[in-house]
GUZA-917024 format. One record per residue (C-alpha): residue number from 1; residue in three letters; x, y, z. Coordinates in nm, 2 decimals, decimal comma, padded with zeros to 4 digits, m for minus. Example, Ala and Ser with C-alpha at 12.3 -4.5 7.8 and 13.67 -1.06 7.14 Angstrom:
{pos:1 code:ala c1:01,23 c2:m00,45 c3:00,78}
{pos:2 code:ser c1:01,37 c2:m00,11 c3:00,71}
***
This chain:
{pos:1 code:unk c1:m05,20 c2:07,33 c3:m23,68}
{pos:2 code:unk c1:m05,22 c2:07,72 c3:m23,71}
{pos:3 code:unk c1:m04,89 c2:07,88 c3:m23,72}
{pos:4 code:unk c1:m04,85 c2:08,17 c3:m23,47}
{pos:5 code:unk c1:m04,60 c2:08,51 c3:m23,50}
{pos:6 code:unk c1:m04,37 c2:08,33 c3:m23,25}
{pos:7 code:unk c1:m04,35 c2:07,98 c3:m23,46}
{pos:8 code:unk c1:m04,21 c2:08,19 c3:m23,74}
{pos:9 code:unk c1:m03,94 c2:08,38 c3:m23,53}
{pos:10 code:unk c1:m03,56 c2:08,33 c3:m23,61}
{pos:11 code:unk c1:m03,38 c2:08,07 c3:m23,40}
{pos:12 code:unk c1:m03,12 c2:08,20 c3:m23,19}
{pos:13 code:unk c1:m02,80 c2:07,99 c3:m23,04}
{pos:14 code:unk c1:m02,72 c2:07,67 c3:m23,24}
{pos:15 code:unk c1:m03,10 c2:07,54 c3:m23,27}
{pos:16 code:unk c1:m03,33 c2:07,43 c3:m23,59}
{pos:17 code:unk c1:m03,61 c2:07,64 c3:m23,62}
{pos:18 code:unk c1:m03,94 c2:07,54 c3:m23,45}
{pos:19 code:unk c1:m04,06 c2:07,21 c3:m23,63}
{pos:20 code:unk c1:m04,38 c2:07,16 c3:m23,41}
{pos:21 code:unk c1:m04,70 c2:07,19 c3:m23,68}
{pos:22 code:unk c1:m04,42 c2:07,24 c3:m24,02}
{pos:23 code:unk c1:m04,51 c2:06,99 c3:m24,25}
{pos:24 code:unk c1:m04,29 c2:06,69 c3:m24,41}
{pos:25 code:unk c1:m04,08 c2:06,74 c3:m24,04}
{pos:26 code:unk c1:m04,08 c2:06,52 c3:m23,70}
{pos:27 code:unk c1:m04,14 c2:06,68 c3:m23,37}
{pos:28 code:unk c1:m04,09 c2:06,46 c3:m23,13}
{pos:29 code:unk c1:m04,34 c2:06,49 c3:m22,87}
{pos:30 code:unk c1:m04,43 c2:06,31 c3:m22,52}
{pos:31 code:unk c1:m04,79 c2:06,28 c3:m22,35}
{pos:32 code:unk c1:m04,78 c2:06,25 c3:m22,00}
{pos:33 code:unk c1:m05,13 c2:06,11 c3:m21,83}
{pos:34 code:unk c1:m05,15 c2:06,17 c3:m21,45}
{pos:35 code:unk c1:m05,41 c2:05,97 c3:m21,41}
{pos:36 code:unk c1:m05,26 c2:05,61 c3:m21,51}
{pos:37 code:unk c1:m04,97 c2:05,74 c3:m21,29}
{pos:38 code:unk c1:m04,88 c2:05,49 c3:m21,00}
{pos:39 code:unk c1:m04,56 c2:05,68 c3:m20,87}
{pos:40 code:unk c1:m04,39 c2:05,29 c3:m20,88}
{pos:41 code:unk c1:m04,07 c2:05,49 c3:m21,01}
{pos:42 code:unk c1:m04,01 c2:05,22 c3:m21,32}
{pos:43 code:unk c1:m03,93 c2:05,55 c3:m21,54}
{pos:44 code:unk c1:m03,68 c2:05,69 c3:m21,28}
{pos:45 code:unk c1:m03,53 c2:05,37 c3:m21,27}
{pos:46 code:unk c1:m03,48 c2:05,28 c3:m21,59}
{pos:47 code:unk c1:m03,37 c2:05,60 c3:m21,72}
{pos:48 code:unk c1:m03,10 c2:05,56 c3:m21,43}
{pos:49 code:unk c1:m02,99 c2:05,23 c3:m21,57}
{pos:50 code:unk c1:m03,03 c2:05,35 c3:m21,93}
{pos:51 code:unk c1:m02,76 c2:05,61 c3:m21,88}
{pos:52 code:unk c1:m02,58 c2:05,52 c3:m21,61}
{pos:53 code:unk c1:m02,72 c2:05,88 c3:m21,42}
{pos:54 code:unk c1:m02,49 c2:05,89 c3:m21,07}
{pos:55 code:unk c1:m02,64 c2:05,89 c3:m20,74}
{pos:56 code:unk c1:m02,81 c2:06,23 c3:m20,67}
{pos:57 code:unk c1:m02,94 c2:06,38 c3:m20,97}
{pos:58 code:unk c1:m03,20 c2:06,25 c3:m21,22}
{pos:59 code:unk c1:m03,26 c2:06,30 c3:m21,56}
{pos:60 code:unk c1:m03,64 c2:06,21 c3:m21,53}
{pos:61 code:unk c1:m03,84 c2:06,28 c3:m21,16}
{pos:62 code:unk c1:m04,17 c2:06,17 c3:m20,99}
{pos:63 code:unk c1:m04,28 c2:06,49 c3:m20,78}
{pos:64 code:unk c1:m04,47 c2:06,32 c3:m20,47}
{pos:65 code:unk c1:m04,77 c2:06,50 c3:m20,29}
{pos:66 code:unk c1:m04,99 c2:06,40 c3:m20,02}
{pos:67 code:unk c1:m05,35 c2:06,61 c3:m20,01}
{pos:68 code:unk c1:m05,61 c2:06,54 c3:m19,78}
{pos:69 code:unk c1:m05,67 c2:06,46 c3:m19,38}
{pos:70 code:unk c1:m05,66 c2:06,09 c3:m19,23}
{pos:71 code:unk c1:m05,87 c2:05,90 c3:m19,37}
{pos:72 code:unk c1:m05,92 c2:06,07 c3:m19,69}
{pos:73 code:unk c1:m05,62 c2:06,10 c3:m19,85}
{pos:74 code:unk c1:m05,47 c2:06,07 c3:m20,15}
{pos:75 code:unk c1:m05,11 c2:06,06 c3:m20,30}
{pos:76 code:unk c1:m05,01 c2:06,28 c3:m20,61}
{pos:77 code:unk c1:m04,79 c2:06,18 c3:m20,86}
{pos:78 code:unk c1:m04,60 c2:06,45 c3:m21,11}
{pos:79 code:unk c1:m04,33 c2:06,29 c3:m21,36}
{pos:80 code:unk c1:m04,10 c2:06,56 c3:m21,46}
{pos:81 code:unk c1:m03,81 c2:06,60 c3:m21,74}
{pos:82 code:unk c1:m03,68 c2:06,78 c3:m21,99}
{pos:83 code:unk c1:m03,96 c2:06,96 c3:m22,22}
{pos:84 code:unk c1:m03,74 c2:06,94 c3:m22,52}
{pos:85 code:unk c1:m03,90 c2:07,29 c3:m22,60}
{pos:86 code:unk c1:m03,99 c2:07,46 c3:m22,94}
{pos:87 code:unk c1:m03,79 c2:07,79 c3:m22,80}
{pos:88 code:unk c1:m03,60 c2:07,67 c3:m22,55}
{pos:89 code:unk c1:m03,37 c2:07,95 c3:m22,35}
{pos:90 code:unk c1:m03,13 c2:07,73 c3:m22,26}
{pos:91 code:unk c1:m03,01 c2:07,73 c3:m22,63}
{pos:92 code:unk c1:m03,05 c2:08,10 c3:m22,67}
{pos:93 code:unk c1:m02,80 c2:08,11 c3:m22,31}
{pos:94 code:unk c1:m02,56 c2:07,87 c3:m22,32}
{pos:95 code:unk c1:m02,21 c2:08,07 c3:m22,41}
{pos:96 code:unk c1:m02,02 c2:07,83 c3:m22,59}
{pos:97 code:unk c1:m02,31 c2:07,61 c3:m22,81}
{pos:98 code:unk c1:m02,25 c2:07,35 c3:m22,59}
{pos:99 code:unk c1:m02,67 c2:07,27 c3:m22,57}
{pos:100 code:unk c1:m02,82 c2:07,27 c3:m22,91}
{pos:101 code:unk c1:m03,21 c2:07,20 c3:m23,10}
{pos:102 code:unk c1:m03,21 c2:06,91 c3:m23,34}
{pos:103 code:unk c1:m03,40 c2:06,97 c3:m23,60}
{pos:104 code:unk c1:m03,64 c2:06,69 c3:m23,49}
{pos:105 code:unk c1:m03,67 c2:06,87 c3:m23,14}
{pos:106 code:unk c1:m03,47 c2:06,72 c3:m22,94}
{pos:107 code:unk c1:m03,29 c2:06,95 c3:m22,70}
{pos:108 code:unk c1:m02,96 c2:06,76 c3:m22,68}
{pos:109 code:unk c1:m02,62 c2:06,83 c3:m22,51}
{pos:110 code:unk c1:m02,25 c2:06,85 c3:m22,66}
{pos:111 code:unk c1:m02,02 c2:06,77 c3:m22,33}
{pos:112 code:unk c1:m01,68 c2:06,89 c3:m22,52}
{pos:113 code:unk c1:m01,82 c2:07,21 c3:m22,56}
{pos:114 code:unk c1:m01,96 c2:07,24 c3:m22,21}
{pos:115 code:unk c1:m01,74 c2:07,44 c3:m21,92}
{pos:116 code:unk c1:m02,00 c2:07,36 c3:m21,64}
{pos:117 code:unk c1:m02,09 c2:07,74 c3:m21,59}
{pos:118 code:unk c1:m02,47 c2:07,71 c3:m21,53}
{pos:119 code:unk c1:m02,60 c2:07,91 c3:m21,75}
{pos:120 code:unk c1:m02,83 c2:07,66 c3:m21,92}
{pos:121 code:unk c1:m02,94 c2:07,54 c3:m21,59}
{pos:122 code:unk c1:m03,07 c2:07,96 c3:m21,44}
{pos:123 code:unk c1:m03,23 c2:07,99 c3:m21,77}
{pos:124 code:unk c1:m03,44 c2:07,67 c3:m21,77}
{pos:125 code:unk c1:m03,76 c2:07,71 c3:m21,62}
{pos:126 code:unk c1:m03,81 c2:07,38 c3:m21,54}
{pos:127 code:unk c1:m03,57 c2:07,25 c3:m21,35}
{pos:128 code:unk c1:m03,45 c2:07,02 c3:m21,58}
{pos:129 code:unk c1:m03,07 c2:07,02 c3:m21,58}
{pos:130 code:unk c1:m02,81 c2:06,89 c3:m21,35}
{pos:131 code:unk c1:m02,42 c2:06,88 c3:m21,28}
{pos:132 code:unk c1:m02,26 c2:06,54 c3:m21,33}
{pos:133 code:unk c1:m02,02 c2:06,52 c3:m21,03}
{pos:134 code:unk c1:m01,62 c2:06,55 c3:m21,09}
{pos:135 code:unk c1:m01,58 c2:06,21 c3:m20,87}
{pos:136 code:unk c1:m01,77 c2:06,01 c3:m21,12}
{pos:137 code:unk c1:m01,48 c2:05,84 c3:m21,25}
{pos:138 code:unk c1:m01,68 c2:05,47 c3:m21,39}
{pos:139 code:unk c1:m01,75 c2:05,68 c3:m21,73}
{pos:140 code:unk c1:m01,58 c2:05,96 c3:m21,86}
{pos:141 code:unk c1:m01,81 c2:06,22 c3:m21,88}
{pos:142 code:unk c1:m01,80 c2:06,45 c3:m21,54}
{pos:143 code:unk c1:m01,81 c2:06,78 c3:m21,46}
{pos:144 code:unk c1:m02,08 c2:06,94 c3:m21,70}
{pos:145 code:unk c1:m02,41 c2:07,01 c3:m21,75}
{pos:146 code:unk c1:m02,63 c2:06,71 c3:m21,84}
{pos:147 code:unk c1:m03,02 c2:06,67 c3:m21,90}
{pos:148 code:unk c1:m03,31 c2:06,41 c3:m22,05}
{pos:149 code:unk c1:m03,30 c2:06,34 c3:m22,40}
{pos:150 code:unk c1:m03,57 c2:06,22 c3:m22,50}
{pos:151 code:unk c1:m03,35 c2:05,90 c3:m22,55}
{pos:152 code:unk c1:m03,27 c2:06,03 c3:m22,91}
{pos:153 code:unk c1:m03,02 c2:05,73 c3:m22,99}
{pos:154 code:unk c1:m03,33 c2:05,44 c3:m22,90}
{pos:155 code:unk c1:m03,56 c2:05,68 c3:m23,11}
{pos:156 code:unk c1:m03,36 c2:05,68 c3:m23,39}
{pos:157 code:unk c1:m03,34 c2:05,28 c3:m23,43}
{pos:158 code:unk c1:m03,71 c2:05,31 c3:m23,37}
{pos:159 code:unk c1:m03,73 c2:05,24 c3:m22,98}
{pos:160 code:unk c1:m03,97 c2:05,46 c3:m22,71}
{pos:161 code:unk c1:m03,77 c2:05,64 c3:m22,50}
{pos:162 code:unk c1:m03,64 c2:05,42 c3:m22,17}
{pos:163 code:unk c1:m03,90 c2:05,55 c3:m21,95}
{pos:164 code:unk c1:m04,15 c2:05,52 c3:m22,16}
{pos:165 code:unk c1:m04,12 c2:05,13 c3:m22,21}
{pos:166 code:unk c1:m04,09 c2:05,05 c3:m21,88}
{pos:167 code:unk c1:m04,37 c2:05,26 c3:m21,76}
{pos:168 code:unk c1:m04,62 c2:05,00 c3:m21,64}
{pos:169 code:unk c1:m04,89 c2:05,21 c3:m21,70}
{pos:170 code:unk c1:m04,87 c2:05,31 c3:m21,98}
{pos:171 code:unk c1:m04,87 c2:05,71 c3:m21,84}
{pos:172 code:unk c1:m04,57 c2:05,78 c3:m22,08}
{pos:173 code:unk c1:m04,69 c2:05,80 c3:m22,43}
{pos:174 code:unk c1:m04,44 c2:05,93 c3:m22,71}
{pos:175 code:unk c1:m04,43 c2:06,01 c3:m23,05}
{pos:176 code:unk c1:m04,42 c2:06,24 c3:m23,35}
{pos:177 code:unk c1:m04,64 c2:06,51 c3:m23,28}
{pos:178 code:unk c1:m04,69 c2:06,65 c3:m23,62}
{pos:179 code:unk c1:m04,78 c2:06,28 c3:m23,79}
{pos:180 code:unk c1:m05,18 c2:06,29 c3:m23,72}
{pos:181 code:unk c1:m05,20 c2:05,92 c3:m23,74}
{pos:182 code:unk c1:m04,96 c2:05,89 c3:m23,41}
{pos:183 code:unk c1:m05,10 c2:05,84 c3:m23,03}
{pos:184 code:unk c1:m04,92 c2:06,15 c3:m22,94}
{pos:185 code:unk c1:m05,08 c2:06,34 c3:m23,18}
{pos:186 code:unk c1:m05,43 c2:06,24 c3:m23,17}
{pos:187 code:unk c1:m05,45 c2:06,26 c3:m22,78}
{pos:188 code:unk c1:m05,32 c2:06,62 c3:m22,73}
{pos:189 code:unk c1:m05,61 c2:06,68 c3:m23,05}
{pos:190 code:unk c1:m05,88 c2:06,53 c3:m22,85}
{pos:191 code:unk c1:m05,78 c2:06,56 c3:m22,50}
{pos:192 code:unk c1:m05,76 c2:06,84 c3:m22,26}
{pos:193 code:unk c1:m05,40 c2:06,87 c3:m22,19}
{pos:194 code:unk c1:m05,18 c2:07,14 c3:m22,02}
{pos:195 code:unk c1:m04,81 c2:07,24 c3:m22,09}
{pos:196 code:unk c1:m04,61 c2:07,37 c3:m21,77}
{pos:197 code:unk c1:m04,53 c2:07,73 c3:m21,76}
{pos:198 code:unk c1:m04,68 c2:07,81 c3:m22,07}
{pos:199 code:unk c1:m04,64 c2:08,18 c3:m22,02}
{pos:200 code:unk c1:m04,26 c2:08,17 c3:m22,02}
{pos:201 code:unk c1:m04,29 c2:08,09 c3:m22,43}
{pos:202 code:unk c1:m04,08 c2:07,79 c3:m22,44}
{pos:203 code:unk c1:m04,33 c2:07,62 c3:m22,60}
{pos:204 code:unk c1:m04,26 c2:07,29 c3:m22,45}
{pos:205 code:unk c1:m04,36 c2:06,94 c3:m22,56}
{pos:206 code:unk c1:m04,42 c2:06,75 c3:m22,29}
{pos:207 code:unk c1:m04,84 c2:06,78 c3:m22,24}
{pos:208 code:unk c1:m05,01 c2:06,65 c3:m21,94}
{pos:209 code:unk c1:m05,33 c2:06,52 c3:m21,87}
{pos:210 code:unk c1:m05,50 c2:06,60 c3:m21,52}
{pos:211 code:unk c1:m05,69 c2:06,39 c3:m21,34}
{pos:212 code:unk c1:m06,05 c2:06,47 c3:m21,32}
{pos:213 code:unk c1:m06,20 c2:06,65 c3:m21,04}
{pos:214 code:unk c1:m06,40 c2:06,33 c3:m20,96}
{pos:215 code:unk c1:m06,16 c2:06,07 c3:m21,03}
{pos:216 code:unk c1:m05,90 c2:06,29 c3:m20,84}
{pos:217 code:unk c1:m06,13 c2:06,34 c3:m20,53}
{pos:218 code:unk c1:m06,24 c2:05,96 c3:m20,52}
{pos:219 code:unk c1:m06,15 c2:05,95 c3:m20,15}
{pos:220 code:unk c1:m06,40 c2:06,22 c3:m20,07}
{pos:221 code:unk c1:m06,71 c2:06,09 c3:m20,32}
{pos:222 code:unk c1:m06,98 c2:05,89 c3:m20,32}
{pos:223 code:unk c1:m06,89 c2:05,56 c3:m20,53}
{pos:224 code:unk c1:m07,04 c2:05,60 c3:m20,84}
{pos:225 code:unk c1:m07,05 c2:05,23 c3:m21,04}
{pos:226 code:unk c1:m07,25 c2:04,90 c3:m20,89}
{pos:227 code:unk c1:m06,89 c2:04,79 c3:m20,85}
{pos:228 code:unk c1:m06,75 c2:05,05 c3:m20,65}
{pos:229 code:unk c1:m07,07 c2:05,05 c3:m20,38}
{pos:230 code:unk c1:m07,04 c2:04,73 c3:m20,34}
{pos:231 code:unk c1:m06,68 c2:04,75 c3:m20,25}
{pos:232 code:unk c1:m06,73 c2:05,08 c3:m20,03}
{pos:233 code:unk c1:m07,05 c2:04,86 c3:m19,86}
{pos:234 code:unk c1:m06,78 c2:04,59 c3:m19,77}
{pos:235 code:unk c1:m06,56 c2:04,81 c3:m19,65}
{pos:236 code:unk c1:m06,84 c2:04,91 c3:m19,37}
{pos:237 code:unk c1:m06,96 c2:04,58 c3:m19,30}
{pos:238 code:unk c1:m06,60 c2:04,45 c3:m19,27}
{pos:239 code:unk c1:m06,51 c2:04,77 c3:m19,03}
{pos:240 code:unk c1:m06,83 c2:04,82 c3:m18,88}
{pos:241 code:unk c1:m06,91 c2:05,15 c3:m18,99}
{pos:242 code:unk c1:m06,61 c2:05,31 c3:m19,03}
{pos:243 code:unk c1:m06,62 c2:05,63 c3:m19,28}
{pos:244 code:unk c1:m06,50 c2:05,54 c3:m19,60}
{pos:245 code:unk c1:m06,56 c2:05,77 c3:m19,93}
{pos:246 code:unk c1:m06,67 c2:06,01 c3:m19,67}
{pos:247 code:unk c1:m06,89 c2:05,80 c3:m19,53}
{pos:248 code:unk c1:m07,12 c2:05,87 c3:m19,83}
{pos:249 code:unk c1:m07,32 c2:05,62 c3:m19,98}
***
């Protein structure tokens, strides 16, 4: 992996330097495919029960979108979270070192440290931070900022990530992204993937993979295997006639 002017800038705020592409150093890293995504919310649910996240705010999101006009429709799914940036302005904002870069990537939180001004959550560009209420009473962590974290503690006794093993299928996919011989690292090298807001120079680590134009406009296409025309030529003789794949066959 080439090393850019940016990955060699000086980290600012109470971060490691960038670790993704330095040799002999993790970088923990999370592929996200869209199109193994079912939006059954498993992820949301267990990262709830993982960290015991109050009603109201989420560490982890599924972003719902329906596209299309009755009855070619389809329902989008976007699973968001914490990008655990490479240069991640929350760091470089927060007044009092309270959010901090591990040297393995992570972007964690320190709660003592944290007065619940904010900051960290205006300078994130993704949305990804949250207030955890003064009423929650059950544990005693309340009233500061709080965020995904990449489930560092099952990570380091060489678990996934909470959302990742529950995810049913299999659209989560983490790992070291500087070890070549991990899934992470060999699908963002072969496979087309995006970043979100790549322009703001966070550098994040959480890469998608988008659905295909013809996978992601299957309601609108002809069917293309012997399996699929058989199942759209069911469809009409079971409904006699009705459009279905836009009444292409």
């Amino acid at each position: 992996m080439s090393k850019t002017e940016d990955d060699t800038m000086t980290a600012i705020g109470l971060q490691a330097d960038p670790s993704f592409g330095v040799a002999g150093k993790k970088r923990w890293a999370m592929v996200v495919d869209l199109r193994r995504c079912i939006g059954c919310m498993a992820c949301v649910a267990a990262c709830k029960a993982e960290f015991d996240v109050p009603l109201g705010v989420w560490r982890t999101t599924v972003r719902v979108k329906n596209t299309g006009t009755y009855p070619n429709t389809r329902r989008n799914y976007m699973p968001r979270l914490c990008n655990h940036c490479d240069n991640p302005p929350c760091v470089r904002n927060c007044p009092t070192a309270a959010t901090y870069k591990h040297e393995e990537g992570y972007v964690l939180q320190r709660y003592e440290r944290c007065i619940g001004c904010r900051t960290c959550m205006i300078a994130c560009p993704y949305n990804a931070r949250f207030m955890l209420p003064k009423s929650r009473t059950r544990v005693g962590i309340n009233n500061v900022v709080d965020k995904c974290t990449f489930c560092d503690h099952r990570v380091s006794q060489g678990l996934v990530p909470a959302c990742v093993q529950t995810c049913i299928g299999r659209s989560r996919i983490f790992g070291d992204i500087n070890d070549p011989n991990s899934e992470v690292a060999k699908i963002v090298g072969t496979e087309k993937t995006v970043t979100l807001k790549p322009g703001k120079g966070t550098k994040p680590q959480v890469y998608y993979i988008k659905p295909d134009r013809q996978s992601f406009e299957q309601a609108t296409s002809a069917p293309v295997s012997a399996a699929a025309r058989r199942d759209a030529e069911a469809f009409y003789r079971h409904n006699h006639g009705s459009r279905f794949f836009g009444g292409l066959l």
